[in-house]
SEPA-208408 format. One line per 8 residues: for each residue x, y, z of N, C-alpha, C. Coordinates in pm, whole numbers. Each point is the difference from the previous one (the first is absolute). Layout:
<atoms>
X/Y/Z/X/Y/Z/X/Y/Z | ... .
</atoms>
This chain:
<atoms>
-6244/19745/9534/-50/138/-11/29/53/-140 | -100/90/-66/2/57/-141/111/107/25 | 64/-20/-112/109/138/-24/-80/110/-42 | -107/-33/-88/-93/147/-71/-114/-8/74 | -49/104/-9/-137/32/66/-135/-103/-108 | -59/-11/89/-136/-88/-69/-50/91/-167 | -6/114/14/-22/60/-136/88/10/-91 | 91/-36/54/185/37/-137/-27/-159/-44 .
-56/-121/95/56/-115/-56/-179/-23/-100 | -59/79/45/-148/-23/-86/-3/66/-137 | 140/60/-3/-5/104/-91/79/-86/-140 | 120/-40/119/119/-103/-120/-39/-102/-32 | -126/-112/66/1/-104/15/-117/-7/-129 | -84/119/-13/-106/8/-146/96/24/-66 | 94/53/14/68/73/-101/32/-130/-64 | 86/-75/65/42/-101/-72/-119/-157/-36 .
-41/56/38/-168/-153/-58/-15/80/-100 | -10/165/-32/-18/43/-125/37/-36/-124 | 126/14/24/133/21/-68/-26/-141/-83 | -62/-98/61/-19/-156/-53/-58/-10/-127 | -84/118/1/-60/53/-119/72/-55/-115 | 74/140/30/94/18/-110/113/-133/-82 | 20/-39/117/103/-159/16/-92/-98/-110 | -112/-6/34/-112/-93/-73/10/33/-130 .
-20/140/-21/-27/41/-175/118/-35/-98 | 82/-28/74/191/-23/-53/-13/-77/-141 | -70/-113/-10/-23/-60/-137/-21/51/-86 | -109/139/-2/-56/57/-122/104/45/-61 | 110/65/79/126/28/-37/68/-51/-93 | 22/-160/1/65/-111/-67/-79/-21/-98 | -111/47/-30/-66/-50/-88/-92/-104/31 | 0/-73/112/-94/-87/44/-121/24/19 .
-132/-76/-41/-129/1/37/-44/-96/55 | -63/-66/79/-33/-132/51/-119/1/-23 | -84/-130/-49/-94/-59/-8/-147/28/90 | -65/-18/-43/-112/140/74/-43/-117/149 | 6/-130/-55/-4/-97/115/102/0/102 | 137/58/-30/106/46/92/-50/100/107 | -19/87/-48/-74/134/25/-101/-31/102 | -115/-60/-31/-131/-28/102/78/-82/90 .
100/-115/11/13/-12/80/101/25/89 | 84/140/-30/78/67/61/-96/122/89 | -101/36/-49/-83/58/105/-98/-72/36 | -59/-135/41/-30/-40/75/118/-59/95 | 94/5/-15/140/-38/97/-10/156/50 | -11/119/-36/-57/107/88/-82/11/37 | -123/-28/8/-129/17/29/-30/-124/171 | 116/-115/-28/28/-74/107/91/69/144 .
93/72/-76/58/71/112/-76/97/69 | -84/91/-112/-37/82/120/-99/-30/96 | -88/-128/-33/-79/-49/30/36/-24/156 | 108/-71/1/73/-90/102/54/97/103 | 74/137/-60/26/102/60/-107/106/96 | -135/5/-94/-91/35/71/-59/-25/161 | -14/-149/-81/-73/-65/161/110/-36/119 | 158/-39/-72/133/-56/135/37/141/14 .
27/88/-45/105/98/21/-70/119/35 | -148/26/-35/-95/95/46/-79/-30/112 | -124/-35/-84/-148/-42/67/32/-85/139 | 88/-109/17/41/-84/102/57/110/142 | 115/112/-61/81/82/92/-111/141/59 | -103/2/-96/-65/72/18/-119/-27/116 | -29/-103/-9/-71/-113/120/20/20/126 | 158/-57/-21/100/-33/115/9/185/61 .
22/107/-128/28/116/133/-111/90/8 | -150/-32/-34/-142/45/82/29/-102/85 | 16/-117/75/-14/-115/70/52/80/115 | 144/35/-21/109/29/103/-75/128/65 | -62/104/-98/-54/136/50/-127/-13/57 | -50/-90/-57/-195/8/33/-41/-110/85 | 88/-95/-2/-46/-150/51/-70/-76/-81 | 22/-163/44/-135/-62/-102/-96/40/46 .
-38/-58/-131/-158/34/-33/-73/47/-128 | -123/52/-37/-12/53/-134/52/140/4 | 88/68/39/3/148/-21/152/-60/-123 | 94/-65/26/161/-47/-119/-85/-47/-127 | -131/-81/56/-18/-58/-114/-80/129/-147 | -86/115/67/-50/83/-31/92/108/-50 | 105/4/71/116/129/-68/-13/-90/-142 | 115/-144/36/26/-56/-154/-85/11/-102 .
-128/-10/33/-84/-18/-121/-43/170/-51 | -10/63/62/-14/148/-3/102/56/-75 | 145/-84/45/115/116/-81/-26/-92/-157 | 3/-153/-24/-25/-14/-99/-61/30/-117 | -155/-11/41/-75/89/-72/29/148/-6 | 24/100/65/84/129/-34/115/-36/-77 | 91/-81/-11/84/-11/-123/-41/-1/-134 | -96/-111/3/-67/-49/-144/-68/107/-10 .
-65/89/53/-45/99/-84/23/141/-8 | 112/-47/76/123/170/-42/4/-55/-172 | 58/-137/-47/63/0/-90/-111/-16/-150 | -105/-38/84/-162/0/-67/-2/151/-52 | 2/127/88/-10/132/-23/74/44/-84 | 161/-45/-5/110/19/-88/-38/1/-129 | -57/-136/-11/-12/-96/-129/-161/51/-74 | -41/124/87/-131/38/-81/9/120/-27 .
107/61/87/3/151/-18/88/78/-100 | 123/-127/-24/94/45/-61/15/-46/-132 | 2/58/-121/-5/-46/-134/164/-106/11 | -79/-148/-80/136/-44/-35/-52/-151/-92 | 111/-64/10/-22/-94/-142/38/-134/50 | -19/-84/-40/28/-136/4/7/-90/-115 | 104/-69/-17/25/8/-147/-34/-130/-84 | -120/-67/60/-86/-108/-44/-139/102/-46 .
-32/55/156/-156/-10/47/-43/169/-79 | 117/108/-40/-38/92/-9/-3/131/17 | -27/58/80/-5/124/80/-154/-7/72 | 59/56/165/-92/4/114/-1/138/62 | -70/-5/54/-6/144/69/-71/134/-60 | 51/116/20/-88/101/-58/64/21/-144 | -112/33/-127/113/66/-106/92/121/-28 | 101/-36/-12/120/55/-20/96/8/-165 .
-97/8/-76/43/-2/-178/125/103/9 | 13/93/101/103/62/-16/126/-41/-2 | 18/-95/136/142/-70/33/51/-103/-97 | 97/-5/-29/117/-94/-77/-26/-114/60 | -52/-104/-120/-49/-133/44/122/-57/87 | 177/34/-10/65/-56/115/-3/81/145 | -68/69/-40/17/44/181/-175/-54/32 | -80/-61/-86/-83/-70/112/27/-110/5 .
90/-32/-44/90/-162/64/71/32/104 | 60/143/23/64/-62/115/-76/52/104 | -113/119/-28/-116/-25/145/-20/-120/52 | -54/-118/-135/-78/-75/75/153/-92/105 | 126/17/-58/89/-98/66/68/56/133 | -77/129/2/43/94/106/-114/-38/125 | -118/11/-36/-108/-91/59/51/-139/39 | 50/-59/-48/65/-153/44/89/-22/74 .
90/130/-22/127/-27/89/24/87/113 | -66/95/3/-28/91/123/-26/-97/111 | -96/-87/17/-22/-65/132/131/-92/56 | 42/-65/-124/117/-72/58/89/61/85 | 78/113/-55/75/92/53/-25/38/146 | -166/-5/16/-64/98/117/49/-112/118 | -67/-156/-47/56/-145/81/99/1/31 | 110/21/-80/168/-32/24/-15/98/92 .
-19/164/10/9/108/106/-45/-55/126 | -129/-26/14/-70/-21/107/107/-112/73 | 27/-142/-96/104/-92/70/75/56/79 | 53/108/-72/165/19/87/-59/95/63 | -49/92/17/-73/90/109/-82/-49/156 | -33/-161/-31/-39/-41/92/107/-86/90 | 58/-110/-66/112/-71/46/130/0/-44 | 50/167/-91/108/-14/-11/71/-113/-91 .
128/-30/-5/38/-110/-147/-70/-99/59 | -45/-92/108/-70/-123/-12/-137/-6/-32 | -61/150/14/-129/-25/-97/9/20/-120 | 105/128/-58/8/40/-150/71/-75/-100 | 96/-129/24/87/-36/-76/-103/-103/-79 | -59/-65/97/-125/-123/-92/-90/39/-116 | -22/119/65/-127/84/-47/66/74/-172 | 166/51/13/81/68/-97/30/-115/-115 .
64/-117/36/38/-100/-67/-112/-71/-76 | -151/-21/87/-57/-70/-90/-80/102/-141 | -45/161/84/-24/102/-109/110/16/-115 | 100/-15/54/87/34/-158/31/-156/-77 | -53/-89/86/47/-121/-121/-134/-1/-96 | -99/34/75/-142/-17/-71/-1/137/-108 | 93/94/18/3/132/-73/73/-64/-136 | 105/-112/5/94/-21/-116/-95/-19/-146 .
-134/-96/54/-45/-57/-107/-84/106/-73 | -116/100/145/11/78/-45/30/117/-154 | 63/64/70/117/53/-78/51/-39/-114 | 7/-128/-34/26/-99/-151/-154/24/-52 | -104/-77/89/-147/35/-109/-20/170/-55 | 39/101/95/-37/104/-54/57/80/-129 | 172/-64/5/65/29/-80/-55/-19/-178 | -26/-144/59/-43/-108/-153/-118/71/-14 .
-106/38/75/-124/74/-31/25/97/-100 | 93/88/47/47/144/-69/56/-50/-158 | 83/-93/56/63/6/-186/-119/-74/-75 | -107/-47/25/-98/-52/-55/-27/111/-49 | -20/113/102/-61/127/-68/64/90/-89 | 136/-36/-64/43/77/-95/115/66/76 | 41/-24/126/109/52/100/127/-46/-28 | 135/121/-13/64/-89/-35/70/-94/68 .
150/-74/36/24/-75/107/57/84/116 | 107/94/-35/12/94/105/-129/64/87 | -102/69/-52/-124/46/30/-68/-83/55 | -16/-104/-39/-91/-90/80/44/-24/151 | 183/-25/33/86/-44/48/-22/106/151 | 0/140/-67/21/102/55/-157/49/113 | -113/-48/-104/-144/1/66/-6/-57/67 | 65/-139/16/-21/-94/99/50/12/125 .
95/36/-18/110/69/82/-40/119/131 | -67/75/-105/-67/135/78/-79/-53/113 | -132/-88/-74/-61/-21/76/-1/-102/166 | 113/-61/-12/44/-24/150/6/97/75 | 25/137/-22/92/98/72/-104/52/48 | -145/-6/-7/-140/26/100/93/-43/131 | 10/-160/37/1/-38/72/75/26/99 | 127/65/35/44/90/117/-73/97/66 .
-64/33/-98/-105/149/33/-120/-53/104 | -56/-163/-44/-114/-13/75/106/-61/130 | 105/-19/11/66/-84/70/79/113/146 | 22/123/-27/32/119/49/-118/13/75 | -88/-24/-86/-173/97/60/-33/-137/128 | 12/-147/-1/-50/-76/74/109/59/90 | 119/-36/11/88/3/90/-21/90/138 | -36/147/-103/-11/86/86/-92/25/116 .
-157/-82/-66/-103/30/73/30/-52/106 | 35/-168/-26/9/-98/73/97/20/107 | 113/85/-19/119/56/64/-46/99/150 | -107/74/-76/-34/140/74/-93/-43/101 | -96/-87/-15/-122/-63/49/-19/-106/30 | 58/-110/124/-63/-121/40/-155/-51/-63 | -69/93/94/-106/-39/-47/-98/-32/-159 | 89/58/-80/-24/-38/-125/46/-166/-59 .
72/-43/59/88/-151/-30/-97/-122/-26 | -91/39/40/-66/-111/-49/-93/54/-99 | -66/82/-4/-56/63/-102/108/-4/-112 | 64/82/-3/112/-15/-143/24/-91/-50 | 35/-135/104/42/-151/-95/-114/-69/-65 | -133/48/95/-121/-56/-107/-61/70/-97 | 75/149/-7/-59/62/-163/98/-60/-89 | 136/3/47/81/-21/-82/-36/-139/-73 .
-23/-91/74/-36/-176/-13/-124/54/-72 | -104/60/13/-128/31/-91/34/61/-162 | 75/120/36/43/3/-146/54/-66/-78 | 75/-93/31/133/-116/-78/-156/-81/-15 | -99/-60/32/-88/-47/10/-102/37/-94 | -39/106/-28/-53/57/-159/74/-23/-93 | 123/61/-61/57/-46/-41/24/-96/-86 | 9/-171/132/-1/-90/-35/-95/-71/-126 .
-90/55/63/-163/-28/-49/-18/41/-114 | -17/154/15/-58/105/-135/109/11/-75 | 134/-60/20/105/65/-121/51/-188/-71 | 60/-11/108/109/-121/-33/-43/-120/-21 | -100/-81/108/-72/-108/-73/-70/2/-123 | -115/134/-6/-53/-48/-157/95/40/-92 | 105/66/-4/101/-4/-110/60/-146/-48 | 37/-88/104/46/-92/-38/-120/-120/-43 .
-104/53/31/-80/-127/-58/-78/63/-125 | 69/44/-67/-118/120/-118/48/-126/-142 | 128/-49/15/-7/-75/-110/93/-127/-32 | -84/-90/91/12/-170/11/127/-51/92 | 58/100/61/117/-79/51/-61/10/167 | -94/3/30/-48/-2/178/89/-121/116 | 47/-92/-122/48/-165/75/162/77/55 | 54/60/-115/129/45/-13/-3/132/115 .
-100/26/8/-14/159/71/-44/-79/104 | -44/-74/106/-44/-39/101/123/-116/28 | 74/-42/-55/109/-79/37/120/82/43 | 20/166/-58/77/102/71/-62/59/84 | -89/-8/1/-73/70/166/30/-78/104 | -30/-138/-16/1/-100/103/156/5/63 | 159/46/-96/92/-48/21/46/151/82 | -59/147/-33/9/121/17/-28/32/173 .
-155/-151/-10/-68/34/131/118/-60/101 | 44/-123/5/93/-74/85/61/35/-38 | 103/71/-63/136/50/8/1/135/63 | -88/66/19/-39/158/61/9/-78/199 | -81/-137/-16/-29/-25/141/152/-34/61 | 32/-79/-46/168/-90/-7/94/185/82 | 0/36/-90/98/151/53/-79/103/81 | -109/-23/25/-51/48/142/-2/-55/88 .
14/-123/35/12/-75/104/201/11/48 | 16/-47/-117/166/-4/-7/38/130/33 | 12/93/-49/51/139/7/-68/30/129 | -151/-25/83/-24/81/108/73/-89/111 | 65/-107/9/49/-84/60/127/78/110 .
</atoms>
């Protein structure tokens, strides 16, 4: 039995996948930069976890509890695909409505010449990390630490590398190492907030539980797509970036099986 209520542990459990953020950026500190082939394939070693997290730790539980409520049949299979697509284009809407930057491709969204080119870096990383947070919530809102701990551990290991690319982004941009250190930092700290907000719904409302784990699994699922894969394949290291996905994807599976055990 949980000592905290499903929303206190949805609350601590982003908190700390956040926090990984910050843990990640620690090099810029030292003076370290790593190799841009390091980099691609430290977020495709994220882009594997959430991948893996999506479909074992969401989309699968989400199945299983329309199954338990509705019975088989197509009505589990129709929630899942319904809450999915409502994820991907909650984060579709995000990503069109809200001015922000990406620090290959540009700036997306509406113009905003007004805002300080670093705060549309951390829209767009606020856009990225909002859903994670919302996943880790929903986890522990639905099954408590044996759904949220898989779901916490593999978001904040996939947050470390993270957190190092965004850092190195910034001091590219003239940031200094503290500043960069400090941006990177911030921007984990979305992630309790979306992690509070899953917890709660999921807390208040049965009937939302399967809906929630397949927006949540839908958003981590844009994401994947529109942010993190073409980043890592924008310049020649795809072998290096698909050899950390592959190790991101089975090591995300390895501690969901293990940990739900």
């Amino acid at each position: 039995m949980d000592i905290l209520s499903p929303i206190a542990l949805g609350f601590i459990g982003s908190l700390l996948a956040g926090l990984m953020t910050a843990v990640g950026a620690i090099p810029v500190l030292m003076g370290k930069r790593p190799s841009r082939a390091m980099r691609d394939m430290s977020l495709g070693f994220a882009a594997g976890v959430m991948l893996s997290a999506s479909f074992f730790s969401l989309i699968i539980p989400s199945l299983d509890a329309a199954t338990e409520h509705y019975g088989e049949g197509a009505i589990p299979a129709a929630i899942a695909v319904g809450g999915i697509l409502l994820g991907m284009a909650a984060v579709a809407l995000l990503n069109e409505t809200l001015p922000h930057e990406h620090f290959n491709t540009g700036r997306e969204g509406p113009e905003a010449a007004s805002l300080r080119r670093v705060w549309l870096f951390i829209i767009a990383i606020t856009i990225h990390n909002f859903p994670e947070g919302l996943a880790v919530g929903v986890g522990f809102g639905a099954h408590g630490l044996s759904g949220g701990i898989p779901l916490a551990l593999g978001i904040g290991l996939q947050n470390a590398p993270e957190g190092l690319a965004v850092a190195v982004a910034l001091l590219g941009e003239g940031y200094s190492r503290r500043r960069a250190f400090g941006i990177a930092a911030l921007t984990g700290l979305v992630e309790p907030i979306g992690g509070l907000l899953g917890a709660a719904i999921i807390s208040v409302s049965e009937p939302f539980l399967p809906w929630g784990l397949a927006f949540s699994a839908g958003a981590m699922l844009y994401v994947i797509s529109h942010e993190i894969i073409p980043e890592t394949h924008r310049c020649g290291h795809q072998n290096k970036a698909t050899l950390g996905f592959a190790i991101g994807l089975v090591l995300m599976l390895f501690l969901e099986v293990w940990l739900a055990a």
